[in-house]
Residue, then its C-alpha position, 0 to 999 in steps of 0.5 A: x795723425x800724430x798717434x795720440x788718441x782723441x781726447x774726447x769733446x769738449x761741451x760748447x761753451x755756454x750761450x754758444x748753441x751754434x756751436x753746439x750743433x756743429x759739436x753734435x754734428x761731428x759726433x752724429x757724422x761719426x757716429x754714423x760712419x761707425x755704426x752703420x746708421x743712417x743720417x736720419x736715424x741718428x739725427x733722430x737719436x741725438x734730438x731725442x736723446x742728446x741735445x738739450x739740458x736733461x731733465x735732471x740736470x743742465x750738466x753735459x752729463x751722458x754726452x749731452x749738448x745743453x744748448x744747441x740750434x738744433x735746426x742747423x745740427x739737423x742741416x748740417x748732418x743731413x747736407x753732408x750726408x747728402x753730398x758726402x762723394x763730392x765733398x769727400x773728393x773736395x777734401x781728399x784734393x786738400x790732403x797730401x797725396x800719400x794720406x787719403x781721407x780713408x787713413x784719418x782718424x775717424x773723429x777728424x774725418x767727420x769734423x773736416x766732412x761737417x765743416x765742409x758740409x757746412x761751408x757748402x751750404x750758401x747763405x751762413x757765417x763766413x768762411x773764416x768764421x767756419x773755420x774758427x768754430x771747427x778749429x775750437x772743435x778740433x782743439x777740444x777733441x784733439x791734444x797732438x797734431x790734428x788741429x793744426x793739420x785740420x786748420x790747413x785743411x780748412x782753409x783749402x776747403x773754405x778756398x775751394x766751396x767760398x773763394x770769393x770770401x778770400x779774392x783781394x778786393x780791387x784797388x781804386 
């Protein structure tokens, strides 16, 4: 994108352990991309050794994530996992033909592949909500031009997997 490097993530603010996931979600899907691990190991290692307060401390000393649902980080990894052609075409449709998903940076790659996870999953918060905790990822990951170009991509993935959470309602 714009050339800057990420500045690596901001923790979750207090008492927001959703949001927590999500976080942990994109640095699990990165993580996994990079190192060549499976989604289950790597949910294995962050359970076991990155989420939750250590025992030490409740610092987010060491990469930790202090408060998480770990329940929907596990959700979330495992359904993008799972889907991961499908929703890679879904966001490859929503960039500019001349920069595939292949030429993002990889931290962005794994946020818009988590949100769009994410949104593909029925049953959660609504779109717009999606779409304002990744934005807050993005922001705390991010210094140039990636987070406004993750929130355009957002919104044409949240259009593309819940478009009836953006059809006007009818006049009467």
């Amino acid at each position: 994108m714009s050339g800057q490097k990420p500045k690596g993530p901001r923790p979750a603010p207090s008492g927001r352990p959703r949001t927590g996931a999500r976080v942990a979600a994109v640095q699990a899907l990165f993580q996994s991309e990079q190192a060549g691990e499976s989604p289950e190991t790597v949910i294995d290692q962050f359970v076991r050794h990155r989420l939750g307060p250590n025992e030490a401390d409740d610092s987010f000393g060491e990469g930790r994530i202090p408060e998480v649902d770990a329940k929907l980080f596990a959700r979330i990894v495992r359904n993008t996992a799972a889907k991961i052609e499908s929703l890679d075409e879904t966001i490859g449709k929503a960039l500019a033909k001349d920069w595939p998903l292949e030429k993002l940076d990889p931290v962005l790659r794994a946020l818009l592949r988590a949100a769009a996870g994410e949104l593909s999953m029925p049953n959660d918060p609504p779109a717009r909500v999606v779409i304002n905790e990744y934005m807050d990822i993005a922001n705390g990951f991010f210094v140039g031009d990636e987070p406004r170009f993750a929130n355009g991509v957002l919104d044409a993935l949240a259009r593309a997997f819940r478009a009836d959470e953006f059809t006007p309602a009818p006049r009467g």
